[in-house]
C-alpha positions in Angstrom: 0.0 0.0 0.0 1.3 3.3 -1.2 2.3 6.7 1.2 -1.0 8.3 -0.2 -3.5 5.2 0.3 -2.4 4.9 4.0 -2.8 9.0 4.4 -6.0 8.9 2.8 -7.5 5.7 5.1 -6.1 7.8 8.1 -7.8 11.1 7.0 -10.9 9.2 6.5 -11.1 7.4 9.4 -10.3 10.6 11.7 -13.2 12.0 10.3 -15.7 9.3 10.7 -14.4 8.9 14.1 -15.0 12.5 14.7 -18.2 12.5 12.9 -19.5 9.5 15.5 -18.1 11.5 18.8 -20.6 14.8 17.1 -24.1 12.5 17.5 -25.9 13.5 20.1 -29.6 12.4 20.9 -32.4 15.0 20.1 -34.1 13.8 23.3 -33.3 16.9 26.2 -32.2 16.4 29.5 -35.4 15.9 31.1 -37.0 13.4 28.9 -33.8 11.2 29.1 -34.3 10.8 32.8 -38.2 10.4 32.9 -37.4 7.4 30.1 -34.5 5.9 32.5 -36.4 6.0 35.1 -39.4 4.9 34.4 -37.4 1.2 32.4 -35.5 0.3 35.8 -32.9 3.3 36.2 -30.9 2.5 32.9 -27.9 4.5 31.5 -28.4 5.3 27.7 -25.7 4.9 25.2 -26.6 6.3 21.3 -26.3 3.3 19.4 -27.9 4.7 16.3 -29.3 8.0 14.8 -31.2 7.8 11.6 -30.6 11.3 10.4 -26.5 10.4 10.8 -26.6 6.4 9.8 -29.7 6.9 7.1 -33.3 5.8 7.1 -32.6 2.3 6.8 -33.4 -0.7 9.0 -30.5 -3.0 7.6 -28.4 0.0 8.9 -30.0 0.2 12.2 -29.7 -3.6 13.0 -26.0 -3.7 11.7 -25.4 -0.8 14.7 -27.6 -2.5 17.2 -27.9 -6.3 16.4 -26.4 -8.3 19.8 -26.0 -4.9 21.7 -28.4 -6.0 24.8 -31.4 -4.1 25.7 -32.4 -1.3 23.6 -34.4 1.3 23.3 -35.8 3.0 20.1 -36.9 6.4 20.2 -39.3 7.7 17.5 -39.9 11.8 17.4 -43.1 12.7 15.5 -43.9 16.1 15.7 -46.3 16.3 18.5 -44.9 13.6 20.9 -42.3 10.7 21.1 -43.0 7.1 20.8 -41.2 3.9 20.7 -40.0 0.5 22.0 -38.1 -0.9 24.8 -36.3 -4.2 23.8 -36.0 -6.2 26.5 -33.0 -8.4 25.0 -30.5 -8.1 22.4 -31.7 -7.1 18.4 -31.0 -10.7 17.2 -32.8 -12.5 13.7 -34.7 -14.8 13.8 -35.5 -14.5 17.2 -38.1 -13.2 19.9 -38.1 -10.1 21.7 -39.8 -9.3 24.8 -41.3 -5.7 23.5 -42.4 -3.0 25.5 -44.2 0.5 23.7 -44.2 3.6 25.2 -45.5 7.2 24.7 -44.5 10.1 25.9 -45.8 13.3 26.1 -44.6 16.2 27.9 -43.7 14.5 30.9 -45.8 11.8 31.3 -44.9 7.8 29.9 -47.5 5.7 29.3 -46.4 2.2 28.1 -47.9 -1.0 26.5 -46.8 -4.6 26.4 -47.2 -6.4 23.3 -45.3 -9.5 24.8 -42.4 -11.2 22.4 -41.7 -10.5 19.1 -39.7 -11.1 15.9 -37.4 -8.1 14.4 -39.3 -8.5 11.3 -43.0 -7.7 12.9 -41.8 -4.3 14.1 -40.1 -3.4 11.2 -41.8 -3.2 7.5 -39.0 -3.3 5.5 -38.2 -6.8 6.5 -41.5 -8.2 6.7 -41.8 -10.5 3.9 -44.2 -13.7 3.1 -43.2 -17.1 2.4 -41.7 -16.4 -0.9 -39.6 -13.6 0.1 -42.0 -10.7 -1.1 -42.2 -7.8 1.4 -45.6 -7.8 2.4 -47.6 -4.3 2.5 -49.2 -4.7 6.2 -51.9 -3.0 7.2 -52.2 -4.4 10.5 -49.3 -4.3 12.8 -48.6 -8.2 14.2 -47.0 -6.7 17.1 -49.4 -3.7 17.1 -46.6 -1.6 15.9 -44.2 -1.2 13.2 -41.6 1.1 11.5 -40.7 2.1 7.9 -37.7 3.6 8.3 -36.9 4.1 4.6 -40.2 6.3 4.4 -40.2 7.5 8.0 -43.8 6.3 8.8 -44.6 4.6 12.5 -48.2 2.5 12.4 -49.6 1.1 15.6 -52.8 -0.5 15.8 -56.5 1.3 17.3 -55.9 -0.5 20.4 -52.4 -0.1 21.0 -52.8 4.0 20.0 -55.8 3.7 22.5 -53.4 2.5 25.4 -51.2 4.7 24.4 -53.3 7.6 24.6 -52.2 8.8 21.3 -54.5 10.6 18.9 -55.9 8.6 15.3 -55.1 8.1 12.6 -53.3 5.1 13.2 -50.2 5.5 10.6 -48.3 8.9 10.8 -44.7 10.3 9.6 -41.9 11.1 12.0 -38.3 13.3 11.6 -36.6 10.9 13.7 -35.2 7.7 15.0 -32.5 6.9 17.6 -31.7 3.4 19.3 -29.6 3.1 22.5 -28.4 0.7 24.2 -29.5 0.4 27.6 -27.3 -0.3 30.7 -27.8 0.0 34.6 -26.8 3.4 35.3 -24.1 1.9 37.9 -22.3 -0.6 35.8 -19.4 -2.9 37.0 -16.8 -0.9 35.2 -18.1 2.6 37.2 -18.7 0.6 40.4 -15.3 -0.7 40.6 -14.2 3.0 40.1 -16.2 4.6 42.7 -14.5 1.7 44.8 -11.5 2.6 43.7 -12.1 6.5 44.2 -12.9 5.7 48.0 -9.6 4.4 48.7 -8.5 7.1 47.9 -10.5 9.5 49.5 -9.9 7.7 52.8 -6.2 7.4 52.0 -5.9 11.2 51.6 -8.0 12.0 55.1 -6.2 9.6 57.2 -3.0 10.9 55.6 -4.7 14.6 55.6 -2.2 16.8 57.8 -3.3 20.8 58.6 -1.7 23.5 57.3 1.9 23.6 58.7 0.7 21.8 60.9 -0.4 25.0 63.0 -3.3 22.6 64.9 -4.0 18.8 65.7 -7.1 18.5 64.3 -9.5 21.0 62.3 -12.5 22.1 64.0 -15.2 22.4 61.0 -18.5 23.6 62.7 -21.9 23.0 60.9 -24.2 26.0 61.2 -28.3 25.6 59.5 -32.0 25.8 59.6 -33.4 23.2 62.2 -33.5 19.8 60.6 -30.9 20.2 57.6 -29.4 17.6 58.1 -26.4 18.2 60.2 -26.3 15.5 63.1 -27.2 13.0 59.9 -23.7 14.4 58.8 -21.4 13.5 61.7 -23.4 10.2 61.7 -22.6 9.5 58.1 -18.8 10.7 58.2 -18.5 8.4 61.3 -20.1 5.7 59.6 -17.5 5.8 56.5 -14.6 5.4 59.2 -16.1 2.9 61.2 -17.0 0.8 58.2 -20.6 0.7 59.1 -23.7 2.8 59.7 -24.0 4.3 63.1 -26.4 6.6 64.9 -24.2 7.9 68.3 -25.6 11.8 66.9 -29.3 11.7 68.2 -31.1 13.0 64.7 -34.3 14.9 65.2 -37.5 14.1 63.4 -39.8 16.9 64.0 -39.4 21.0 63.2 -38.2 21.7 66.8 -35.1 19.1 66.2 -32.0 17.5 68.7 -29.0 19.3 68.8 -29.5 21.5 72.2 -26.0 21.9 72.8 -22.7 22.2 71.1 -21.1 19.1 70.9 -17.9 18.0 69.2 -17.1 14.9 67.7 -13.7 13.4 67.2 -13.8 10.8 64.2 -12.1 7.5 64.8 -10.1 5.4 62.0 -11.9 2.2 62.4 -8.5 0.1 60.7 -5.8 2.0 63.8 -8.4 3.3 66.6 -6.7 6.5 66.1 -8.5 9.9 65.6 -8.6 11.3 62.5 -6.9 14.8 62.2 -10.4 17.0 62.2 -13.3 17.6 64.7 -16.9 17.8 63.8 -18.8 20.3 65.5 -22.8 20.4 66.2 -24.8 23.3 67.3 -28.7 24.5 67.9 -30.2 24.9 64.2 -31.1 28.5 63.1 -34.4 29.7 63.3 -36.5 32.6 62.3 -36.7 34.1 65.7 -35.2 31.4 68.4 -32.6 28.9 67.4 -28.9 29.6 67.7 -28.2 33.6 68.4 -25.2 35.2 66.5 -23.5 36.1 70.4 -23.4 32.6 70.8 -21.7 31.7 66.8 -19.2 34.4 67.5 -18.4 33.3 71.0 -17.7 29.1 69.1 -15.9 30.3 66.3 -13.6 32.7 68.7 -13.0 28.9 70.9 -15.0 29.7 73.8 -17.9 27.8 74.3 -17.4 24.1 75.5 -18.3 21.0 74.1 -21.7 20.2 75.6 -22.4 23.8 76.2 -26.4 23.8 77.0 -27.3 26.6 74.6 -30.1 29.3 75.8 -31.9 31.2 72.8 -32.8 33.8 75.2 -29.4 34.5 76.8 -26.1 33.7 75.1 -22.4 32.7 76.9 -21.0 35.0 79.1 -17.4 34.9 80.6 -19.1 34.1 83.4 -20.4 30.6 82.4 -18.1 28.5 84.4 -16.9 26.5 81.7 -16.0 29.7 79.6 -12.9 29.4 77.9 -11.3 32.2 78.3 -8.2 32.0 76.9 -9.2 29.9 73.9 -6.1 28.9 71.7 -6.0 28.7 67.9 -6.9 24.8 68.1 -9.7 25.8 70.1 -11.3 28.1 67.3 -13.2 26.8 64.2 -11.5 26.8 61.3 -14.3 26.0 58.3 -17.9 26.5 59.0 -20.0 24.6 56.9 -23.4 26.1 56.3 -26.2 23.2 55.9 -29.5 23.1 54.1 -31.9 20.7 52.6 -31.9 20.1 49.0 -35.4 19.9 48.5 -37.0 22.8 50.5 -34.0 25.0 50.0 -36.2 27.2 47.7 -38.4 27.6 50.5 -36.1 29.3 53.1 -37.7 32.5 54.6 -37.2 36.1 54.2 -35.7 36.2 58.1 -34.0 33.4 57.6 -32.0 34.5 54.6 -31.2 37.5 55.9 -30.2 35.9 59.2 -27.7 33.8 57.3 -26.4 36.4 55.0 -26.2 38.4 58.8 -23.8 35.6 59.9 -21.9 35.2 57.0 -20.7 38.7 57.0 -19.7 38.2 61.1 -17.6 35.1 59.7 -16.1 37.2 56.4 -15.2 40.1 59.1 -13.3 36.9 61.5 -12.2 35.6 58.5 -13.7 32.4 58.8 -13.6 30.4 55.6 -17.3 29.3 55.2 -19.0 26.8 52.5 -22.9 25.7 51.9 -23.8 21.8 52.2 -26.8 20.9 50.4 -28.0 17.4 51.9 -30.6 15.0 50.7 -29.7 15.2 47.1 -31.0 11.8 46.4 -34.8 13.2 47.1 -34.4 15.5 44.5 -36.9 14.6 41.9 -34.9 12.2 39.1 -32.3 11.9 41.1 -30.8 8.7 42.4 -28.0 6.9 43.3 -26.9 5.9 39.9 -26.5 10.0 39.5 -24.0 10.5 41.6 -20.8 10.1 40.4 -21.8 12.8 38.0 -24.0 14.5 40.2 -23.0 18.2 39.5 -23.9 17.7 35.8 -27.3 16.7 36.2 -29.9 19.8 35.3 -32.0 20.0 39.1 -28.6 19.5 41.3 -27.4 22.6 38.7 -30.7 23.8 39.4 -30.4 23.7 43.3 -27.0 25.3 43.5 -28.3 28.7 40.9 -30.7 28.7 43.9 -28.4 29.0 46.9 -26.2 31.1 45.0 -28.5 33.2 43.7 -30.6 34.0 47.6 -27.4 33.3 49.6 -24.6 34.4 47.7 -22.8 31.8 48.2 -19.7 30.9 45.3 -21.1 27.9 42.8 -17.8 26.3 43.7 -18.1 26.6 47.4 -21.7 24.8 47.0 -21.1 20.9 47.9 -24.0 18.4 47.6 -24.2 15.3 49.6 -26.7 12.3 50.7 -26.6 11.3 54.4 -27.2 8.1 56.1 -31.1 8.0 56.9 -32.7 4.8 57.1 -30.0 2.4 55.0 -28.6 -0.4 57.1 -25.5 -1.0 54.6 -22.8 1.6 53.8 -22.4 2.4 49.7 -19.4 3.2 48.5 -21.1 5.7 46.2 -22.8 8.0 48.7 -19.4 7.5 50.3 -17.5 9.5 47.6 -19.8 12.6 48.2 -19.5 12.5 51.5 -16.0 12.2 51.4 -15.3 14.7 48.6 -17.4 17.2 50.7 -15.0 16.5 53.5 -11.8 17.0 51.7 -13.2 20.2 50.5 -14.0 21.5 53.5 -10.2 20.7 55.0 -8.7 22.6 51.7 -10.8 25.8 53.5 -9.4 25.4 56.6 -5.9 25.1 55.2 -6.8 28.6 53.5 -7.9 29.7 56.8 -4.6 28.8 58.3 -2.7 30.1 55.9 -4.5 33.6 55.7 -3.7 34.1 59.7 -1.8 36.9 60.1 2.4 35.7 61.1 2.6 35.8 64.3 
């Protein structure tokens, strides 16, 4: 083979590899998730797009053929149909078949029970002798002509459906994906990998200069935020298994009464971990923690198990004052806690409380961040989300929100998904948690490093 012939086969195949990386589906965001969900929680891979690999169904089954489950999309111009396969695209063979509608956001499906390739699409069904065969009544209740972009389906399966007559209409169209769990062995093994890691890196973590011991991050929100669920869930990651030692509140008025602080232990050497967790009174319109009392913890003075008062903050005359608090005695990273899915709701007083305390913190020069919790009660979320989690449109959503009423940085906004009710640890809430936890300790480290020399 000549210079030129090898060039040319190069050139070509660049740009048919670079032609494949430019397909993208036509479906948005939204109706991607509302389809995953609603088949099991599957991840979609674009397999095939008819506008890109032609009209053809010899095409589509030479990209698809032995692929496992798929699902074909069909976009007609008022609404999207189509048909989840069960198994693999294989002649000559049945398919478990599974039609769905959707419109806006609602799916409504039908099961037409197995199937051959050639009953769902028209220009493979042929009669005995090999003639293509002009069907006017779907065997499977549905079928497809690619070639002259037309979807049929019969009265009854339309009627299921809820889809408008006539029976037969054109489309623009047509994309098949294949269809994997969203966490598949490859991605589980590194999220397994990743919490090595993270682990590694905070057992290993060492403060700035190594000015103090141990961080002190205190956790600051509205009453039932999530921050006792927090401690428990770091604490659980070190320990190896879920744990409850922080009493967790179920009801508006919450648990945390007094400020406690909570060493971590490394489950694997008994030793404790180089940061602190601190828990305080939530923050409430009118009672809750007072901002005497926040300046008094992150200055070092209050005690753990300081009984807090909403009516009357520390004095130097408590008798467990500290009064000569030293650097490891003061907080070094507040984070500030709130609930994912009612952070849209926070009140005109409490807004302007936080924003209150986050200027007492910027004048101390406390580094401060914002921990949204309950991520996986989002709506679409789920755990199969998170290793991507700050791509996906409401989590974007959710942090425009706290920065937009809070003022808080996009890139100081860290989402995470506590221990609640599960009895087993998984590795992949165990990333976010973690990742949250290493972020917060690069803060401190900026803290320590902005002190003035001394």
């Amino acid at each position: 083979m000549d210079l030129f012939s090898i060039f040319n086969g190069n050139y070509i195949g660049f740009f048919t590899r670079l032609r494949s990386m430019a397909v993208t589906t036509r479906l948005t965001w939204l109706q991607e998730k509302r389809l995953q969900h609603h088949f099991g929680g599957k991840q979609f891979s674009l397999l095939y797009k008819a506008s890109v690999h032609e009209f053809s169904s010899e095409n589509l089954l030479e990209k698809c053929c032995n692929q496992g489950p798929t699902i074909t999309v069909i976009y007609s111009e008022n609404y999207v149909t189509g048909a989840y396969l069960l198994d693999s695209l294989q002649e000559e063979r049945e398919v478990p078949v599974i039609l769905f509608a959707l419109q806006e956001t609602e799916i409504s499906e039908y099961k037409t029970g197995s199937h051959r390739l050639e009953t769902l699409f028209y220009d493979m069904y042929r009669d005995a002798f090999g003639y293509r065969v002009d069907i006017k009544k779907p065997p499977a209740g549905f079928w497809m002509d690619l070639g002259n972009k037309r979807v049929a389906m019969s009265s009854k399966v339309s009627e299921e459906l809820g889809l408008p007559q006539p029976c037969t209409t054109s489309f623009q169209e047509c994309e098949v994906f294949r269809c994997k769990d969203l966490l598949d062995e490859r991605k589980e093994e590194g999220v397994i990998v990743l919490k090595r890691t993270l682990l590694s890196a905070m057992s290993t973590y060492k403060p700035y200069k190594d000015m103090v011991h141990q961080i002190r991050i205190l956790l600051l929100g509205p009453t039932g935020a999530g921050k006792s669920s927090f401690i428990n869930s770091v604490k659980s990651i070190f320990r190896g298994h879920v744990t409850n030692q922080v009493l967790v509140g179920c009801d508006a008025t919450g648990i945390s009464k007094k400020y406690r602080t909570y060493p971590i232990k490394d489950v694997n050497d008994g030793q404790c971990l180089p940061f602190i967790l601190c828990d305080s009174l939530g923050l409430s319109e009118k009672e809750g923690l007072c901002a005497e009392d926040i300046v008094s913890i992150l200055k070092g003075h209050v005690p753990d198990r300081y009984q807090f008062n909403s009516m009357e903050p520390i004095t130097s005359r408590h008798r467990n004052y500290i009064h000569s608090p030293s650097l490891q005695d003061r907080i070094h990273c507040v984070a500030f806690v709130f609930d994912a899915t009612s952070v849209e709701q926070l009140s005109g007083e409490m807004v302007a409380k936080i924003k209150r305390i986050r200027r007492e913190m910027i004048k101390y020069g406390v580094v401060h961040l914002a921990l949204l919790t309950h991520v996986d009660s989002i709506n679409l979320i789920t755990v199969g989300d998170f290793p991507d989690i700050y791509s996906c449109v409401p989590v974007k959503l959710k942090l425009e929100t706290v920065h937009r009423k809070l003022g808080f940085a996009l890139s100081d906004i860290l989402v995470v998904s506590n221990y609640v009710s599960e009895w087993e640890l998984n590795p992949v809430k165990d990333i976010l948690i973690l990742s949250a936890l290493r972020q917060m300790l690069w803060a401190a480290d900026d803290f320590l490093e902005d002190l003035p020399f001394e």
